[in-house]
C-alpha positions in Angstrom: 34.8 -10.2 -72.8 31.9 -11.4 -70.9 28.9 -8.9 -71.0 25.6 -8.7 -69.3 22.6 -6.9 -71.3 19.5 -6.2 -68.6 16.4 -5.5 -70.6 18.0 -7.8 -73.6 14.3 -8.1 -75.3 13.3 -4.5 -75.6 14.8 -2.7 -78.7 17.7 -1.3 -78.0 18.4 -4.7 -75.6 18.2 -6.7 -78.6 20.5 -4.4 -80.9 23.0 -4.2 -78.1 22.9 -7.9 -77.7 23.4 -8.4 -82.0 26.3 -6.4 -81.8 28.3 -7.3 -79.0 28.2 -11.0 -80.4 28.8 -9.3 -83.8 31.7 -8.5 -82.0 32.7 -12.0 -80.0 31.6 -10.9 -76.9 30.4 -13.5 -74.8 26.4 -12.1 -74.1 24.1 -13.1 -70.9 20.7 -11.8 -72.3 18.9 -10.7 -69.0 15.1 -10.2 -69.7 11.3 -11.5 -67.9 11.1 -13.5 -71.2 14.0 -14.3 -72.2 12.9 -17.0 -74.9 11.3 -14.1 -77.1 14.3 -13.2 -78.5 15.0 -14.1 -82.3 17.5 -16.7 -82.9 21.0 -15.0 -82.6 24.1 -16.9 -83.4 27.3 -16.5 -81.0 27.7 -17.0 -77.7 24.7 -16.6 -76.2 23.7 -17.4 -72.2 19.9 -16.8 -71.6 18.6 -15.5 -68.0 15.1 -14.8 -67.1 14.6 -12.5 -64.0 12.9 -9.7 -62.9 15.3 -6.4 -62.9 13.2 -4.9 -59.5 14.6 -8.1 -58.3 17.5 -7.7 -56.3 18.0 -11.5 -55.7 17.2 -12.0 -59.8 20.1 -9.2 -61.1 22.7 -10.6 -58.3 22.1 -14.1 -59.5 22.9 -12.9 -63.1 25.8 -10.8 -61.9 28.6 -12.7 -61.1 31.7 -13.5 -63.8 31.1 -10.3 -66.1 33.1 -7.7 -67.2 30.6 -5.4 -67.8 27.2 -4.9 -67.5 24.9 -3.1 -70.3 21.2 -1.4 -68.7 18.5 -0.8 -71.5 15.3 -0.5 -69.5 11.9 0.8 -70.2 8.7 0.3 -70.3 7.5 -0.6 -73.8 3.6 0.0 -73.6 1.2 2.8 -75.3 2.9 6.0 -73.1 -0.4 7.5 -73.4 -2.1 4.5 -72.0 0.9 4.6 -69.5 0.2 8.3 -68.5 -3.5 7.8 -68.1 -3.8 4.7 -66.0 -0.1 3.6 -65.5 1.7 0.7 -66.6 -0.2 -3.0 -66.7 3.3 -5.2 -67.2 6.4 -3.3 -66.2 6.9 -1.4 -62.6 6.8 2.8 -63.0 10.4 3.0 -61.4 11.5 0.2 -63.7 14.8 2.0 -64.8 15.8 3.5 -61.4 14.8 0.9 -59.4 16.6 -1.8 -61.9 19.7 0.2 -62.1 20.2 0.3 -58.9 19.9 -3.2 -58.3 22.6 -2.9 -61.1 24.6 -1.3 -59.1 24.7 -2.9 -55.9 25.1 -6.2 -57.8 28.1 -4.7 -59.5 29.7 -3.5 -56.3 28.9 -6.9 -54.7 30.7 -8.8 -57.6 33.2 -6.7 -58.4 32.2 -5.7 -61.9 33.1 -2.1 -62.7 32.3 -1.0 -66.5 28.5 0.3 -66.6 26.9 1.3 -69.4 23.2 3.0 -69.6 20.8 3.7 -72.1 18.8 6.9 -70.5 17.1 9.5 -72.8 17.8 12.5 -74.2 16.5 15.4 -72.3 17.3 14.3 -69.1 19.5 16.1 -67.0 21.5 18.3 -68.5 20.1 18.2 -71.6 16.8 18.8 -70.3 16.8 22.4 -71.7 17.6 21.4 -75.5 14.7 19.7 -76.7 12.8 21.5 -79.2 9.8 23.3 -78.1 7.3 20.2 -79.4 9.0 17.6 -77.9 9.3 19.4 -75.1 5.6 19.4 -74.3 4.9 16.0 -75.5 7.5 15.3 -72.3 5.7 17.0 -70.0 1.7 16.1 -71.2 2.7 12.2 -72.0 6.0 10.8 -70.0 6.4 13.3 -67.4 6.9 10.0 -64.7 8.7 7.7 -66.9 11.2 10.9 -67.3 11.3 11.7 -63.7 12.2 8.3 -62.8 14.8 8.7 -66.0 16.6 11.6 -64.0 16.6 9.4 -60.7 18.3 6.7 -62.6 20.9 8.9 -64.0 22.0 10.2 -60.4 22.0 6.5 -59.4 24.6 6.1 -62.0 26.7 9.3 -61.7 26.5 8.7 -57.8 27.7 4.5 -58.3 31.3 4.9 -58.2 31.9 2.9 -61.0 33.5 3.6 -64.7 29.9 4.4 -65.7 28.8 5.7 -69.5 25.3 7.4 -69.9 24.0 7.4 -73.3 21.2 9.8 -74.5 19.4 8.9 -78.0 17.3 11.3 -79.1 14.2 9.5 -80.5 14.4 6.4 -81.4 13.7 4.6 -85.0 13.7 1.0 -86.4 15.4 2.6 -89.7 18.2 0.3 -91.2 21.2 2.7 -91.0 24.4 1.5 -91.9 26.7 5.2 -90.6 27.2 5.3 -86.9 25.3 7.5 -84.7 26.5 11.2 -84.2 28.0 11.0 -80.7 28.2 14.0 -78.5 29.1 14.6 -75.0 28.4 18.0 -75.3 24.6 17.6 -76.0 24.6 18.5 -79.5 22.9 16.7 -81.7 22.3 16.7 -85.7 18.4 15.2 -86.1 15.8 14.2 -83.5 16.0 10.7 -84.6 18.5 7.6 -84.1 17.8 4.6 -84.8 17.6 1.5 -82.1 20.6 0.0 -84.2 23.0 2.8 -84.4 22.5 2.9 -80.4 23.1 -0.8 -80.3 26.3 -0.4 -81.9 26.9 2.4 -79.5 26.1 0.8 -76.5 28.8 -2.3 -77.8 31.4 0.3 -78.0 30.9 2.0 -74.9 31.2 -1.5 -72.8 34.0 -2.7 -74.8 36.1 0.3 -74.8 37.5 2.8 -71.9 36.4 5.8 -74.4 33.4 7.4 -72.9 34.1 6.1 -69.3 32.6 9.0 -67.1 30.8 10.9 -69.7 27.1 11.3 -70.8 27.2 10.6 -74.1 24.0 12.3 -77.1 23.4 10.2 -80.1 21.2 11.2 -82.9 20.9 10.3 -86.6 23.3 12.5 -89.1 21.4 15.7 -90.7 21.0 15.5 -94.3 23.8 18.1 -95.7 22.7 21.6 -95.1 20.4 20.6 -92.0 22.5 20.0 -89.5 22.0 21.3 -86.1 25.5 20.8 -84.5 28.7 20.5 -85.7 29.1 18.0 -88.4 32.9 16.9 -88.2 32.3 13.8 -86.1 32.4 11.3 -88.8 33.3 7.5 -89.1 32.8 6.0 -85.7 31.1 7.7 -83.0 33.1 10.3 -81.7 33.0 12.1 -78.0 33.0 15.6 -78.5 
């Protein structure tokens, strides 16, 4: 399976990346600077572009069978909140996505998968109260343009997945993520490689086509905030 990752340099990019050739995926890293990523062994095609580019993603687009979106903006969010962002455009992930989109249509490529946040759209209510405000004081924009990327995706047509970590970690975790497409979730932490493995599954499986999807990190026993029965592989519930 041929699989396009846009925003392959950024944390969860790269996870996404690892695991899909993990997997034997064949894996067209999409980034500004492509030649910063680690050396990765498999089949590996390198593309540098510009994802608020619509001529750079539609170059990229054509021959996949699926297309993986982890886009962000990966400087200081207070800096970012105070005088906006130096590097990476503020509409980065709608903007991008949409590209995506129209790239996808244009090519023929249905399976879309998207990394968004957790506390976006309908789970906008069930952040705790703390996280809540730092939301609204620190990355009120970046979240906006979060919410008009998910309609961008819900609205595409295609067999889309949305996937909402909770906050993310560089933690070494070996279990996979707690998965739920209800909006529960066990901790407020994941790390970026239990959403990499995530994000694999999702573009090379039909399981959580149409769905938005929570992931979090499993509660230590007796601190669970959800249900605790999804165990093994990540599990829609």
């Amino acid at each position: 399976m041929k699989v396009l990752v846009i925003g392959a340099t950024g944390g969860s990019g790269l996870a996404v990346t690892r695991s899909l050739l993990a997997r034997g995926a064949q894996v067209t890293a999409f980034a500004r600077h492509p030649e910063s990523l680690p050396p990765l062994h498999g089949p590996l095609r390198k593309v540098a572009g510009d994802a608020t580019r619509f001529e750079d993603i539609d170059r990229a687009m054509a021959g996949h069978d699926a297309v993986v979106v982890a886009l962000g903006i990966r400087e200081n969010p207070l800096r970012v909140r105070l005088l906006g962002s130096a590097r990476t455009a503020m509409d980065v992930r709608s903007r991008g996505t949409r590209h995506v989109i129209e790239a996808m249509h244009r090519h023929g490529v249905r399976r879309l998968v998207v990394q968004t946040s957790y506390g976006v759209g309908a789970t906008a209510g069930r952040l705790p109260f703390m996280v809540k405000l730092v939301f609204a004081l620190m990355l009120r924009p970046q979240i906006r343009d979060t919410g008009r990327q998910e309609d961008a995706v819900r609205d595409s047509g295609l067999d889309w997945v949305l996937v909402q970590p909770v906050n993310l970690t560089d933690d070494a975790v070996l279990e996979p993520a707690y998965a739920s497409s209800n909006g529960d979730y066990q901790s407020m932490k994941v790390s970026r490689q239990q959403v990499g493995e995530f994000l694999a599954d999702a573009a090379l499986s039909d399981l959580y086509v149409g769905t938005s999807v929570a992931l979090s990190a499993h509660a230590p026993e007796g601190k669970s905030i959800a249900d605790r029965s999804a165990r093994g592989r990540p599990q829609v519930r």
